[in-house]
PyMOL Python script that loads the backbone (N, CA, C, O; Angstrom):
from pymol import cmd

cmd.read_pdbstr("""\
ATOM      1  N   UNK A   1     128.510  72.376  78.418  1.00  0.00           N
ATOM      2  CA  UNK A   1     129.605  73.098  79.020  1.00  0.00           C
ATOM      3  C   UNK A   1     129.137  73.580  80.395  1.00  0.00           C
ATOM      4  O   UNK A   1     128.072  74.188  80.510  1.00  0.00           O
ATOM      5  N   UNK A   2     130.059  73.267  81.606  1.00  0.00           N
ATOM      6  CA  UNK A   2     129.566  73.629  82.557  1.00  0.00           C
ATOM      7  C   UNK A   2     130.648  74.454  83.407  1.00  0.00           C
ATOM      8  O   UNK A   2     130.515  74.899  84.547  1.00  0.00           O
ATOM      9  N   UNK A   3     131.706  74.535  82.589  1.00  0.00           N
ATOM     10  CA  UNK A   3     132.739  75.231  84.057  1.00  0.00           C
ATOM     11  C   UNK A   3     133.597  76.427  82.276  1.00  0.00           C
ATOM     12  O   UNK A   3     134.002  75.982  81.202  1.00  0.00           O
ATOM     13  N   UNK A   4     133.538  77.769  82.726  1.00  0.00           N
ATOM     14  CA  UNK A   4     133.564  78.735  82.389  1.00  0.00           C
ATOM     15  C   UNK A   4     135.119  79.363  83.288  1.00  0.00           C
ATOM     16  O   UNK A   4     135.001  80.002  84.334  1.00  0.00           O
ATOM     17  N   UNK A   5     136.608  79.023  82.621  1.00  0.00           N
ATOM     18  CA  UNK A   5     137.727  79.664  83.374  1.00  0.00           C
ATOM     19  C   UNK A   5     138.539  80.340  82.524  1.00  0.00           C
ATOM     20  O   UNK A   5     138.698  80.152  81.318  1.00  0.00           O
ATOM     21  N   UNK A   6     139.107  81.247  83.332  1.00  0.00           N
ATOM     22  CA  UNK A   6     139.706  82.785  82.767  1.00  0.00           C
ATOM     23  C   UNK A   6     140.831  82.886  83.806  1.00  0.00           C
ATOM     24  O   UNK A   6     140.646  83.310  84.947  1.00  0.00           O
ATOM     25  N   UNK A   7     142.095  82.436  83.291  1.00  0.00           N
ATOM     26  CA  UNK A   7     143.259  83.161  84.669  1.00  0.00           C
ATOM     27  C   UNK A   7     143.147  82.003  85.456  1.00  0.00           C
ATOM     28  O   UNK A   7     143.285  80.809  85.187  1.00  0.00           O
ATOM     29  N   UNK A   8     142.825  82.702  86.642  1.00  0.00           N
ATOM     30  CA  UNK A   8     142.735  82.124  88.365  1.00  0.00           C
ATOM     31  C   UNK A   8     141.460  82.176  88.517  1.00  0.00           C
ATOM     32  O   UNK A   8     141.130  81.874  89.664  1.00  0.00           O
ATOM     33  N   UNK A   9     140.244  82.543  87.543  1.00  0.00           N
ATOM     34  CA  UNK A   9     138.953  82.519  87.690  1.00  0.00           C
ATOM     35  C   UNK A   9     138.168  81.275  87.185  1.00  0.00           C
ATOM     36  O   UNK A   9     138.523  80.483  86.312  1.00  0.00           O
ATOM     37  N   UNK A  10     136.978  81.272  87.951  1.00  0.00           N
ATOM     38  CA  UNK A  10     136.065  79.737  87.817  1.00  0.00           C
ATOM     39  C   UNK A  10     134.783  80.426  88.238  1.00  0.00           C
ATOM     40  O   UNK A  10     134.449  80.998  89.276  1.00  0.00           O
ATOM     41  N   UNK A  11     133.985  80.105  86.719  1.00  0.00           N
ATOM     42  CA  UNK A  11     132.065  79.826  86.822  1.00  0.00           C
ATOM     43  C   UNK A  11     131.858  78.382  86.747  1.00  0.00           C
ATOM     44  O   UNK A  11     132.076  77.566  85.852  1.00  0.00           O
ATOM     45  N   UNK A  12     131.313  78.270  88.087  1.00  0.00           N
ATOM     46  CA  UNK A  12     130.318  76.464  87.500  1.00  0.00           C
ATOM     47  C   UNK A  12     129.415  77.259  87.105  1.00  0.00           C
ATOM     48  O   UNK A  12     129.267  78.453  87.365  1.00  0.00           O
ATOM     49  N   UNK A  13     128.499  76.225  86.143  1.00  0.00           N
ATOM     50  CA  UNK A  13     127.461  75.756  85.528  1.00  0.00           C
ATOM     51  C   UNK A  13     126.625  74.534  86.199  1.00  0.00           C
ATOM     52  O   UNK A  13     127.289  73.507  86.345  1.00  0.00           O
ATOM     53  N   UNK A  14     125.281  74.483  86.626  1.00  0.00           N
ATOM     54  CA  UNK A  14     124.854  73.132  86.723  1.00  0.00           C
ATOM     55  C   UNK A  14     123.461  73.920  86.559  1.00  0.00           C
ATOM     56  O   UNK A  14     123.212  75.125  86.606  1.00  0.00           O
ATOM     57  N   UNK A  15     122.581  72.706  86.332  1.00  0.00           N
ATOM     58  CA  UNK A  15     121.062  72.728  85.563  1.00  0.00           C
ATOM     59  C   UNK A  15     120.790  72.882  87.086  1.00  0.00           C
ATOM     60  O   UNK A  15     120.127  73.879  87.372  1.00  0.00           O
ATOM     61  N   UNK A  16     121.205  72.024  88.199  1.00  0.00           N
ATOM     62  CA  UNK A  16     120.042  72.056  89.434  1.00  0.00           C
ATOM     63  C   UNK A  16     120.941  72.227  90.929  1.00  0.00           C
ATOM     64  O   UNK A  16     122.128  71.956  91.115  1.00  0.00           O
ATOM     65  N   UNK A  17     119.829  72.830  92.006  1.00  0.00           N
ATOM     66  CA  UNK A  17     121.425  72.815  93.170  1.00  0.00           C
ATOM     67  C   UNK A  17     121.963  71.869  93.657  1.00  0.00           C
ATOM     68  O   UNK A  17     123.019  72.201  94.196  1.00  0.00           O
ATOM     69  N   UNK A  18     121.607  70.168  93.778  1.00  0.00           N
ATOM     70  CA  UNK A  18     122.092  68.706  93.461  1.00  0.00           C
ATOM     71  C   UNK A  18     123.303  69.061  92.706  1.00  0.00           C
ATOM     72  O   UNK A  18     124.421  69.161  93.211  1.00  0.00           O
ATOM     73  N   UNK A  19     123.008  69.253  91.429  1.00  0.00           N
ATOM     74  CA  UNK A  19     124.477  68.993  90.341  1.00  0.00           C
ATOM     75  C   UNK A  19     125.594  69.941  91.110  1.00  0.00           C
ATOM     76  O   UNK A  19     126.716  69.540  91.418  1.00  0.00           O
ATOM     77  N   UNK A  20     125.122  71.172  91.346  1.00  0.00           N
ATOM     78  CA  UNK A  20     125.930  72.158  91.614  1.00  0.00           C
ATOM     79  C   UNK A  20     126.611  71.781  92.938  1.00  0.00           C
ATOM     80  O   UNK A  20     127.799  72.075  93.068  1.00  0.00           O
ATOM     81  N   UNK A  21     125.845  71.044  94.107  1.00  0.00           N
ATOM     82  CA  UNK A  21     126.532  70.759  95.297  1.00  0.00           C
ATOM     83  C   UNK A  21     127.861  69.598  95.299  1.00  0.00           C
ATOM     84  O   UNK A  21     128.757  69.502  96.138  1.00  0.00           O
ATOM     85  N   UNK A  22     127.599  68.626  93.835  1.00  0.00           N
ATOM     86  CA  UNK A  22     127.931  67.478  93.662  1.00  0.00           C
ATOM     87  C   UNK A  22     129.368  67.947  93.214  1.00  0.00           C
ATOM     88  O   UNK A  22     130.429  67.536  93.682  1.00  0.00           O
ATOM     89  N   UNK A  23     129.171  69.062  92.033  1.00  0.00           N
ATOM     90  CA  UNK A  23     129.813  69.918  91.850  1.00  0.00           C
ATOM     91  C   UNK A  23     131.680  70.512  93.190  1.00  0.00           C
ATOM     92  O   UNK A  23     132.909  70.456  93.235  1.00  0.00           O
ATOM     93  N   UNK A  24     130.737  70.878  93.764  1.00  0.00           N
ATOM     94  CA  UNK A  24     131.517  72.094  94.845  1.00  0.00           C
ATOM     95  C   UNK A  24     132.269  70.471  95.630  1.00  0.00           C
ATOM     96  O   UNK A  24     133.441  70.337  95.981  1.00  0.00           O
ATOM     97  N   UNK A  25     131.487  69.736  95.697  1.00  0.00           N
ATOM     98  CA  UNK A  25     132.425  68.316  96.912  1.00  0.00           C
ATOM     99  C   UNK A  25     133.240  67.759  96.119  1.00  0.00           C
ATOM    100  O   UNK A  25     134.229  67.339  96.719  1.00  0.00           O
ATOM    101  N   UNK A  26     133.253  67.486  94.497  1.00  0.00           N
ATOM    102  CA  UNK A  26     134.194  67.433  93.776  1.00  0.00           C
ATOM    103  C   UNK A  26     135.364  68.111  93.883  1.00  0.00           C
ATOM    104  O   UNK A  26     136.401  67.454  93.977  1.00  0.00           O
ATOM    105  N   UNK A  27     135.404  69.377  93.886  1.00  0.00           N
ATOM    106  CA  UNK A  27     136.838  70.359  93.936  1.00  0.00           C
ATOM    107  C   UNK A  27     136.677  70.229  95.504  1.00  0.00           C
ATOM    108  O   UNK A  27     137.070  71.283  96.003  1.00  0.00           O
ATOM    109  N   UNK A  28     136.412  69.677  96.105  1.00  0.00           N
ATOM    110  CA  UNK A  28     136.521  69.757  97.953  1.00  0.00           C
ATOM    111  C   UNK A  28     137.185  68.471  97.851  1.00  0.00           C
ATOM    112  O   UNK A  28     137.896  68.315  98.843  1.00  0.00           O
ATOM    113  N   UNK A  29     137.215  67.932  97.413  1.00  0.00           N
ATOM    114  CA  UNK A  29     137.884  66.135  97.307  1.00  0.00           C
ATOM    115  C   UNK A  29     138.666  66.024  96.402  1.00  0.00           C
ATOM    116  O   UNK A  29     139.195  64.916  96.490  1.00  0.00           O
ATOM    117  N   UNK A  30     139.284  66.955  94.996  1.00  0.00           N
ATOM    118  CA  UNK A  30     140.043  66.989  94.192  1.00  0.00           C
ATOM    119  C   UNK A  30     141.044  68.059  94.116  1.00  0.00           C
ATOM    120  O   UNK A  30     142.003  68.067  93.344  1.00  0.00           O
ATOM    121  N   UNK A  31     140.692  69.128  95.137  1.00  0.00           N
ATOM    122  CA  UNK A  31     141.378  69.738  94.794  1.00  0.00           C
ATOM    123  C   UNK A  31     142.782  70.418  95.066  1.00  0.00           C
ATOM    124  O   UNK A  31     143.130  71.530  94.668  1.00  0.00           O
ATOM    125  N   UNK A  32     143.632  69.385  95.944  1.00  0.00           N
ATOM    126  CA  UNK A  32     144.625  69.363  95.910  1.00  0.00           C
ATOM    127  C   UNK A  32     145.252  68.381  95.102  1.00  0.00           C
ATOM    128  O   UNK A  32     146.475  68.349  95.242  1.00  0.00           O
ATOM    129  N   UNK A  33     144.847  67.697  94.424  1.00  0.00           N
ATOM    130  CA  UNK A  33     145.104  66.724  93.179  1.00  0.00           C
ATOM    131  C   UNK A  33     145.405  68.038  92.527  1.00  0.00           C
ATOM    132  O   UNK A  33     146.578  68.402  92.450  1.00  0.00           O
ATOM    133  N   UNK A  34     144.592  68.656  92.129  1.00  0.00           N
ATOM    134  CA  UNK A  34     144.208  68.900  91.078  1.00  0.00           C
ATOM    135  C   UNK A  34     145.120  70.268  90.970  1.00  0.00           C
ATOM    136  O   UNK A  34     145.310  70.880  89.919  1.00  0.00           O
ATOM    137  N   UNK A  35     145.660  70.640  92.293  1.00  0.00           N
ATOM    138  CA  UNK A  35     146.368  71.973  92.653  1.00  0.00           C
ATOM    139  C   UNK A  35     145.361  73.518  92.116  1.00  0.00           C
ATOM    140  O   UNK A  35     145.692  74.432  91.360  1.00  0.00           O
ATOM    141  N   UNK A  36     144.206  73.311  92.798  1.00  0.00           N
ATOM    142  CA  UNK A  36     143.386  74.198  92.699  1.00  0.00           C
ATOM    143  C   UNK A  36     143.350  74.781  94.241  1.00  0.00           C
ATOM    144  O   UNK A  36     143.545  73.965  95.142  1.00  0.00           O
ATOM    145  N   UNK A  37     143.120  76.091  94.562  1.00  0.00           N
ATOM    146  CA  UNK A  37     142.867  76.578  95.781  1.00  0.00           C
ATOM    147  C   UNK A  37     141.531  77.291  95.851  1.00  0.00           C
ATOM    148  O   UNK A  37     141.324  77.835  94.766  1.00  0.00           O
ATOM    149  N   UNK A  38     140.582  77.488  96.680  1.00  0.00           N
ATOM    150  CA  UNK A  38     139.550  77.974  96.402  1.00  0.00           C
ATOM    151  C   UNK A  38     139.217  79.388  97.778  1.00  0.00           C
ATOM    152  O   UNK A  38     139.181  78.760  98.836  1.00  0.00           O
ATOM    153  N   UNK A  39     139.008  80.764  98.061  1.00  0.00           N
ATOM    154  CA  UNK A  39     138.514  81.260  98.881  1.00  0.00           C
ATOM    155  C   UNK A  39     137.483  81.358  98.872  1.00  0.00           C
ATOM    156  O   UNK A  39     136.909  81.886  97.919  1.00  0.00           O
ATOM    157  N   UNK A  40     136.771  80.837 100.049  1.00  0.00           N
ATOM    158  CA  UNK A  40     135.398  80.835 100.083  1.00  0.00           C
ATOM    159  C   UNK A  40     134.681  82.613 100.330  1.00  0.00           C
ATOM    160  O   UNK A  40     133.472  82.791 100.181  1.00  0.00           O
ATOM    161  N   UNK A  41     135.374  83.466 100.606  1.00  0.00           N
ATOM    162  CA  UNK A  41     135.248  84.574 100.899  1.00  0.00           C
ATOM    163  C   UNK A  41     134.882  85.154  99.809  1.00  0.00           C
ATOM    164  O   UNK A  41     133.882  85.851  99.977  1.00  0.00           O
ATOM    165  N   UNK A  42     135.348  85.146  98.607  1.00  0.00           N
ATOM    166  CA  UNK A  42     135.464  85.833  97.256  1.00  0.00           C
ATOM    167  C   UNK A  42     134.612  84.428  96.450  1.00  0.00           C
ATOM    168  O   UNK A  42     134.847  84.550  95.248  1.00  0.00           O
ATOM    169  N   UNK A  43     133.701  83.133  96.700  1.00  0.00           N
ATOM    170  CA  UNK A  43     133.152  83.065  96.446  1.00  0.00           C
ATOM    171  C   UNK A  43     131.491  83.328  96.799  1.00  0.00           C
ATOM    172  O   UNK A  43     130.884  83.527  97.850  1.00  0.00           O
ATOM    173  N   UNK A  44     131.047  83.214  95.237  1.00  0.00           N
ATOM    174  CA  UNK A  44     129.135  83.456  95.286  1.00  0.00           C
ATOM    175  C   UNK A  44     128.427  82.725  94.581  1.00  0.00           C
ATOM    176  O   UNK A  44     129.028  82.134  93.683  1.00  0.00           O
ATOM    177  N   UNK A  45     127.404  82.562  94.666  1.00  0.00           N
ATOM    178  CA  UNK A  45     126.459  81.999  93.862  1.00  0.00           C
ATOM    179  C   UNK A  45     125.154  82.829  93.124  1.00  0.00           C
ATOM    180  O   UNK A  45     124.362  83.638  93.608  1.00  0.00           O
ATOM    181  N   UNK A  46     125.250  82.398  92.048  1.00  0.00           N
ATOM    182  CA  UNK A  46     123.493  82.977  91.977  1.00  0.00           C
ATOM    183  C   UNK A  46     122.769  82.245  91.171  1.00  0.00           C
ATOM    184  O   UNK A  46     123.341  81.528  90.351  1.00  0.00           O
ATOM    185  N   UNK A  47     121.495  82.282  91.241  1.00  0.00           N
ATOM    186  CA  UNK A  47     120.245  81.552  90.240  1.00  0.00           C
ATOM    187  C   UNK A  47     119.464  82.260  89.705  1.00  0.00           C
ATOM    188  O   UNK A  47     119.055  83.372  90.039  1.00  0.00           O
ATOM    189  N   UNK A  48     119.160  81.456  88.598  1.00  0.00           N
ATOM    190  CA  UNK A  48     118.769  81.700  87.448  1.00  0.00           C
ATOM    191  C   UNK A  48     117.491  80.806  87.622  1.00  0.00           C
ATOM    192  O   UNK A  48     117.834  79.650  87.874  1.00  0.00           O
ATOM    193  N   UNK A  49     116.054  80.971  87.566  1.00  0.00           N
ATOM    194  CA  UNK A  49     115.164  80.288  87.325  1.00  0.00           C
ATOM    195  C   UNK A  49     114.298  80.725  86.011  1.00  0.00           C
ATOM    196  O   UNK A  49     114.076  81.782  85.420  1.00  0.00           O
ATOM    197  N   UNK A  50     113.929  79.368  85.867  1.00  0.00           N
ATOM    198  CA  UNK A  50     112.792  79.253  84.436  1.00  0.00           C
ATOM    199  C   UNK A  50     111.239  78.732  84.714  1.00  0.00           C
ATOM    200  O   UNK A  50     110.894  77.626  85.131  1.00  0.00           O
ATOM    201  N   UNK A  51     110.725  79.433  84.492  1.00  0.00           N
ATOM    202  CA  UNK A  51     109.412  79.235  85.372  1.00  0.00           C
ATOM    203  C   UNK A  51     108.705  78.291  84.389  1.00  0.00           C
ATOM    204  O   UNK A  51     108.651  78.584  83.194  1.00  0.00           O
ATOM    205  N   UNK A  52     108.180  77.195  84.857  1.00  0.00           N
ATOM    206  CA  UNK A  52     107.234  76.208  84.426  1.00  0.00           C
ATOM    207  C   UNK A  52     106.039  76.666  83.571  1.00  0.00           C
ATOM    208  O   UNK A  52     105.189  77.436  84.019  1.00  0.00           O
ATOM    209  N   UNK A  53     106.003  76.116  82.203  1.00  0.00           N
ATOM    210  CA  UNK A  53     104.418  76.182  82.111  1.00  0.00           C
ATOM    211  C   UNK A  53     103.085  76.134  82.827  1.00  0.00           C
ATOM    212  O   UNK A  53     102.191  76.974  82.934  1.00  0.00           O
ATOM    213  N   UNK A  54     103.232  74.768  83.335  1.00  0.00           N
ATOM    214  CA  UNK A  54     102.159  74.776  84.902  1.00  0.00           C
ATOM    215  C   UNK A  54     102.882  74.353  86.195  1.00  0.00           C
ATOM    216  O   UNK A  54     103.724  73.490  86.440  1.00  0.00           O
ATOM    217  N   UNK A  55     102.143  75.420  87.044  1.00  0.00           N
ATOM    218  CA  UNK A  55     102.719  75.459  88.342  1.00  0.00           C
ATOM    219  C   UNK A  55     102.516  73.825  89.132  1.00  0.00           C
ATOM    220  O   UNK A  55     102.969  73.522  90.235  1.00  0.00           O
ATOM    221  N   UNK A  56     101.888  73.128  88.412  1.00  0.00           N
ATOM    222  CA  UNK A  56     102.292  71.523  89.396  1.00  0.00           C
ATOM    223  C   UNK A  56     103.458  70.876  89.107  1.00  0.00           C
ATOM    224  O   UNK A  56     104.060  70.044  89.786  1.00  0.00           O
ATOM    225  N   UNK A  57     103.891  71.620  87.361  1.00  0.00           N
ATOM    226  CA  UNK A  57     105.797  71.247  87.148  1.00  0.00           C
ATOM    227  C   UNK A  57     106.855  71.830  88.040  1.00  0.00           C
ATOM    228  O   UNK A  57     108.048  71.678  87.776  1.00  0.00           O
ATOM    229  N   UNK A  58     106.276  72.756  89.503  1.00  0.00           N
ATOM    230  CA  UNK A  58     107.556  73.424  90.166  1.00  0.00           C
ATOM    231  C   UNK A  58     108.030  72.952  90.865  1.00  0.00           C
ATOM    232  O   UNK A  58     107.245  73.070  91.805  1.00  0.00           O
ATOM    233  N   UNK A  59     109.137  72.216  91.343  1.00  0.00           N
ATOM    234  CA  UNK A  59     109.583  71.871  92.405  1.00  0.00           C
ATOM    235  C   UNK A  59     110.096  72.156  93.552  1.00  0.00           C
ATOM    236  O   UNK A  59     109.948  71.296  94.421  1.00  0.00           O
ATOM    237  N   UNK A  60     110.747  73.255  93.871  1.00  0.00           N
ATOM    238  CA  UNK A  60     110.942  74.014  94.843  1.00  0.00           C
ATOM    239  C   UNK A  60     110.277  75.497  94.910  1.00  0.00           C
ATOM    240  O   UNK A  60     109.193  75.407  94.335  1.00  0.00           O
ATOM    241  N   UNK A  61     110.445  76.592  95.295  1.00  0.00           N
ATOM    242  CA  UNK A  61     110.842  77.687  95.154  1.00  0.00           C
ATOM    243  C   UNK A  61     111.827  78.296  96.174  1.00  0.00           C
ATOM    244  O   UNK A  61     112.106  79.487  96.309  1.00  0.00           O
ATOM    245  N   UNK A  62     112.302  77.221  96.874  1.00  0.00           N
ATOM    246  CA  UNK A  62     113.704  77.710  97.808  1.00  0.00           C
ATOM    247  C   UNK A  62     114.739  76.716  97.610  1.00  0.00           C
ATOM    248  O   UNK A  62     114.354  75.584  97.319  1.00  0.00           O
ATOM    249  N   UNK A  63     116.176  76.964  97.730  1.00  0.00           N
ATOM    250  CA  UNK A  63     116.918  75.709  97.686  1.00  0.00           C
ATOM    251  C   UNK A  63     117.828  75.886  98.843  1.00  0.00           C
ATOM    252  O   UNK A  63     118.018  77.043  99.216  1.00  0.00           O
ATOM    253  N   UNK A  64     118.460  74.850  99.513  1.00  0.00           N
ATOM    254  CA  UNK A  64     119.359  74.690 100.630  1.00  0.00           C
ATOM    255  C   UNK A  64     120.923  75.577 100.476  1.00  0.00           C
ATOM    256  O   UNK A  64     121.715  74.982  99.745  1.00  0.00           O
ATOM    257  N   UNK A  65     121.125  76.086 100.703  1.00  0.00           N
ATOM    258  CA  UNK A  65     122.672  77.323 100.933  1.00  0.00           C
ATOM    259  C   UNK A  65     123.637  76.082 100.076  1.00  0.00           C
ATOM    260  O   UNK A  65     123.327  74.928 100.375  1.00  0.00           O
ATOM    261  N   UNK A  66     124.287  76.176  99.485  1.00  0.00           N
ATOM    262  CA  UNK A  66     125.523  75.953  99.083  1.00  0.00           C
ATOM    263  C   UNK A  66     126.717  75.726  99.903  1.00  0.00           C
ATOM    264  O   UNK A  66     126.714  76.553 100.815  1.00  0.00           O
ATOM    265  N   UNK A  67     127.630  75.031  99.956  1.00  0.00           N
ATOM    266  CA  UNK A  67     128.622  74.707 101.298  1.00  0.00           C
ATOM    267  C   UNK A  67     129.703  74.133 100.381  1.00  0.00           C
ATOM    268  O   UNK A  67     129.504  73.181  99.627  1.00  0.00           O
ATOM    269  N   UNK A  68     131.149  74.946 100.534  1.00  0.00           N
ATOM    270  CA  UNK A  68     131.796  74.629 100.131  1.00  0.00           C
ATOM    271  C   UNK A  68     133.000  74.543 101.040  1.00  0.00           C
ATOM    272  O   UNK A  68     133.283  75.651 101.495  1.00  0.00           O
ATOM    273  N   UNK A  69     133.874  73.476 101.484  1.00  0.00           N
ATOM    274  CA  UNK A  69     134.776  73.580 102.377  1.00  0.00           C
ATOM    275  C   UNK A  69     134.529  73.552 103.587  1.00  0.00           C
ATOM    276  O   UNK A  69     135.476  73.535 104.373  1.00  0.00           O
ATOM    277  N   UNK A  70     133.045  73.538 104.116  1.00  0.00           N
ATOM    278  CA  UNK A  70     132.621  73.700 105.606  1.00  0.00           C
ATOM    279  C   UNK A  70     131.879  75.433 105.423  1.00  0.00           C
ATOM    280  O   UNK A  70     131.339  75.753 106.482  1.00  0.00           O
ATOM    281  N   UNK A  71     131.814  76.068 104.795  1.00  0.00           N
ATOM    282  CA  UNK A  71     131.610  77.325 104.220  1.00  0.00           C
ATOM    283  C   UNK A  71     130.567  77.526 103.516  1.00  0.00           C
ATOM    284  O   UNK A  71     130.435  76.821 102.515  1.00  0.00           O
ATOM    285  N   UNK A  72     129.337  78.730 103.893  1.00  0.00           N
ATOM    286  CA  UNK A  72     128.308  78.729 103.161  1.00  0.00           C
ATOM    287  C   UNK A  72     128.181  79.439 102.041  1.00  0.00           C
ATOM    288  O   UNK A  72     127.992  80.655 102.067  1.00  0.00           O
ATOM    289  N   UNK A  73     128.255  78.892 101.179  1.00  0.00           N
ATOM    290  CA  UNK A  73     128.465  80.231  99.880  1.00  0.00           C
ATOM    291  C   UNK A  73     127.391  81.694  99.668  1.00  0.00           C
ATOM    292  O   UNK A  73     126.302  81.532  99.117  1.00  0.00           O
ATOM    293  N   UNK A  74     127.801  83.033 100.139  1.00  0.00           N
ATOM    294  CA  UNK A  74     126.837  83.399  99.824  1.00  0.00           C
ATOM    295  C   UNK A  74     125.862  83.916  98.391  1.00  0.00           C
ATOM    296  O   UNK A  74     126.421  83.746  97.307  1.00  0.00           O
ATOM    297  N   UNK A  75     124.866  84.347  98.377  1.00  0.00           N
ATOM    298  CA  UNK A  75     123.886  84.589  97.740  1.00  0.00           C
ATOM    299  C   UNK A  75     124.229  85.825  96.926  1.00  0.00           C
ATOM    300  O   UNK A  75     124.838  86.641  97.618  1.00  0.00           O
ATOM    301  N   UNK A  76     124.038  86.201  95.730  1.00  0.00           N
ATOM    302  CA  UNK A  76     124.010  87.432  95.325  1.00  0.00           C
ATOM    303  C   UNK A  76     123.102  87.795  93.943  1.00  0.00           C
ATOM    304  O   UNK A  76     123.030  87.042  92.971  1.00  0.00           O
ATOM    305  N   UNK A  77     122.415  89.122  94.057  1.00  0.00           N
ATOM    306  CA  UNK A  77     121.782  89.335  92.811  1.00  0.00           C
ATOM    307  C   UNK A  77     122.799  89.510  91.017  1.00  0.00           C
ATOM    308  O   UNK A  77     122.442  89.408  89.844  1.00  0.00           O
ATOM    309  N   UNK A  78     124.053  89.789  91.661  1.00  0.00           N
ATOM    310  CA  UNK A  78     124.600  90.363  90.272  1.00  0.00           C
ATOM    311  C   UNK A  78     126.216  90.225  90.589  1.00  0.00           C
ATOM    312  O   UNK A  78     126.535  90.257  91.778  1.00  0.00           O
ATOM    313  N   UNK A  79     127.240  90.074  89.608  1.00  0.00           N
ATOM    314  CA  UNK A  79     128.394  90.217  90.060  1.00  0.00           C
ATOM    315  C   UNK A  79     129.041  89.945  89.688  1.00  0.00           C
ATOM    316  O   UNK A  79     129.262  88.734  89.699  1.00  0.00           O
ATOM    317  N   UNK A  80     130.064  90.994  88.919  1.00  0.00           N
ATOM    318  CA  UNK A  80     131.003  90.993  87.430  1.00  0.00           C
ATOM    319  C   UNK A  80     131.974  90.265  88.006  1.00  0.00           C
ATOM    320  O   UNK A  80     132.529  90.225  89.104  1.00  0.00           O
ATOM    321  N   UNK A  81     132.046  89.592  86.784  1.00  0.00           N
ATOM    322  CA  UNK A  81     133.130  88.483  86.440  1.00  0.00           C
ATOM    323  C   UNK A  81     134.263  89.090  85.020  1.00  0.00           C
ATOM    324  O   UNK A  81     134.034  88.857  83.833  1.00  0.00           O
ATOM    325  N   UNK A  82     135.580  89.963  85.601  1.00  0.00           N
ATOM    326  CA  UNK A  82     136.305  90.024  84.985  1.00  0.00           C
ATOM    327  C   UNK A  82     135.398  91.402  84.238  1.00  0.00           C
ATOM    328  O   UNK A  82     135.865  91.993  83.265  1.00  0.00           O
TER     329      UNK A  82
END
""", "prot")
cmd.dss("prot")
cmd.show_as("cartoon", "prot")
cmd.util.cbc("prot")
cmd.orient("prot")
């Protein structure tokens, strides 16, 4: 399960920020099909990391901003949903 909706509300889900970007250009390319509207203003992102057994399994520890619409999604530590 990766998309979490309530109302007019939407959580993605994705394992990595790849899925998640692949994600966001999907509803950027569907989503007047789909009659979805999105404000990038009132959207955020946040991560969740799981730290490796050994540190030669880490692959990043930074990832590239999120862009949705031409729009950088920002960053946040916390932030009620409903």
């Amino acid at each position: 399960m990766n998309i979490l909706a309530y109302a007019d509300d939407i959580v993605l889900l994705a394992p990595a920020w790849r899925a998640m970007q692949a994600f966001l250009v999907i509803r950027e390319n569907h989503g007047d099909i789909l009659n979805i509207s999105c404000n990038a203003n009132k959207t955020v992102r946040m991560e969740f990391h799981v730290q490796p057994r050994r540190r030669s399994q880490i692959v990043s520890d930074s990832f590239p901003q999120l862009t949705l619409c031409s729009f950088y999604i920002k960053y946040v530590d916390s932030f009620k949903y409903l």
